[in-house]
Wavefront OBJ file of the C-alpha trace (Angstrom):
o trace
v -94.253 87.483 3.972
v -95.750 88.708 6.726
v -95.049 88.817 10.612
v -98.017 88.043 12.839
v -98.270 87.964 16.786
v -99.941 84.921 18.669
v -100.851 85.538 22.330
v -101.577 82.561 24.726
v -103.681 82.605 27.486
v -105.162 80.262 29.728
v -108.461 78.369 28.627
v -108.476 80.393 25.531
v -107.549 79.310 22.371
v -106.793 80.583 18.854
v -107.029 79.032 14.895
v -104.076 80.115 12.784
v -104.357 78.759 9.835
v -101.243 78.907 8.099
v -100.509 77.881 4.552
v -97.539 75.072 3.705
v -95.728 74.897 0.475
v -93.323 71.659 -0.230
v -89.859 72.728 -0.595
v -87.105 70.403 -1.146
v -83.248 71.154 -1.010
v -80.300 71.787 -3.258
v -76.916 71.444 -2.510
v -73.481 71.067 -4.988
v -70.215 72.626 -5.192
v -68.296 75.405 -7.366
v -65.280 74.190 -8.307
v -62.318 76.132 -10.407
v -60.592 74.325 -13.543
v -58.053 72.997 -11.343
v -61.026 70.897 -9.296
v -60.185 72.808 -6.025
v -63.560 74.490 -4.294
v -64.209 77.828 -4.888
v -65.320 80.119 -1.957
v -67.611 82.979 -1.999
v -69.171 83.091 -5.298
v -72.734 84.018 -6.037
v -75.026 82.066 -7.338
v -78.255 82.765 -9.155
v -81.440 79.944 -8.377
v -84.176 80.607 -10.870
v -87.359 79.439 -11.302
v -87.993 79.120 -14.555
v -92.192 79.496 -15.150
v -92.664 82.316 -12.248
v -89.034 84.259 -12.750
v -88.573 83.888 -9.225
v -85.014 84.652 -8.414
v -82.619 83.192 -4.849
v -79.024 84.250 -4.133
v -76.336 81.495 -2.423
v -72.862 82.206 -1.627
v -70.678 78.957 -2.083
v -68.672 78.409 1.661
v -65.177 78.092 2.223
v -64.782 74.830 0.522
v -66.462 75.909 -2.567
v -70.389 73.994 -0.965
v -73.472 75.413 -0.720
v -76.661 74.475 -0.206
v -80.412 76.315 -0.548
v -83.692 74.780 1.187
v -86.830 75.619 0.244
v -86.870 75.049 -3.332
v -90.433 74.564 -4.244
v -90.910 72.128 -7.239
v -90.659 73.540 -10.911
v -87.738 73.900 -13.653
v -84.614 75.586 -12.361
v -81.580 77.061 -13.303
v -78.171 77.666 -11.586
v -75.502 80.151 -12.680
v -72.474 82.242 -11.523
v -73.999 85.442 -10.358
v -72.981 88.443 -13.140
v -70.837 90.216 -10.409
v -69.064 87.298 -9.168
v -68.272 85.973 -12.713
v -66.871 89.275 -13.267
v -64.685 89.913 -10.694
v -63.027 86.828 -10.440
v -62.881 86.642 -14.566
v -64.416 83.396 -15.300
v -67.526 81.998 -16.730
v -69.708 79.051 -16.411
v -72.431 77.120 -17.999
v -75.498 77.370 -16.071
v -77.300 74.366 -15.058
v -80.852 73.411 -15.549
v -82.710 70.857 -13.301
v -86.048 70.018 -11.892
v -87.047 70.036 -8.455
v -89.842 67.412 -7.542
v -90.484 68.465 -3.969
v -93.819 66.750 -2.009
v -95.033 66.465 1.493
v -91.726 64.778 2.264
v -89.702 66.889 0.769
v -87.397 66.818 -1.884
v -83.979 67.195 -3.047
v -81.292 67.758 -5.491
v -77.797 66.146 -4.450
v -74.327 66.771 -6.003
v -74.602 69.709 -8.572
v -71.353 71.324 -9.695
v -70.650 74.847 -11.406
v -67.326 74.615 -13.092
v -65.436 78.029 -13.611
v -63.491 78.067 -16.230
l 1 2 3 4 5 6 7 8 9 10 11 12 13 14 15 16 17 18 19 20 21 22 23 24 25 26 27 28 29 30 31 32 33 34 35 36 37 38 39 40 41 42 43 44 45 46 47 48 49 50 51 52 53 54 55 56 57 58 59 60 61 62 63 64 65 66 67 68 69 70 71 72 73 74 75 76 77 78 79 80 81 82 83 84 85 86 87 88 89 90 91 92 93 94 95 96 97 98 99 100 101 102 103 104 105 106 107 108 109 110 111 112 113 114
């Protein structure tokens, strides 16, 4: 991911072509046992054909959210460190992201600690 710089001047013009990749959106909730959000846990997005590998911290109310997710097999799970310090564990999910030129998204995914 590269940075590059674009000057404008007048009666001149530039082609920049610039590559686009669907990407959809997540979003879900960790919850404890007890149902109540929990904030500030780490959570592991992998893709799983390239390896590929996104961090999310849940919010406040235990919600998070991650745009971007380009289409392929995925799984969610409680980061190692988190899972450790706050002594709990959780199934990871699995899920597929079918993401297009409009977009996609997965709605109301939950990681239960237990």
């Amino acid at each position: 991911a590269g940075a590059i710089a674009v000057q404008p001047g007048p009666n001149r013009y530039r082609i920049v072509d610039l590559p686009v990749v669907p990407g959809g959106v997540i979003d879900g909730e960790v919850i404890r046992a007890d149902g109540t959000g929990a904030p500030g846990v780490t959570l592991v997005l992998r893709h799983l054909e390239t390896g590929d590998e996104r961090t999310v911290t849940s919010f406040s109310d235990g919600e998070f959210y991650v745009m971007g997710v380009r289409s392929g097999e995925y799984e969610l799970s409680v980061a190692p460190a988190s899972a450790e310090r706050l002594g709990v564990v959780a199934t990871p999910l699995r899920f597929t992201m079918r993401a297009d030129a409009d977009g996609g998204s997965v709605a109301g995914l939950v990681v239960t600690l237990r």
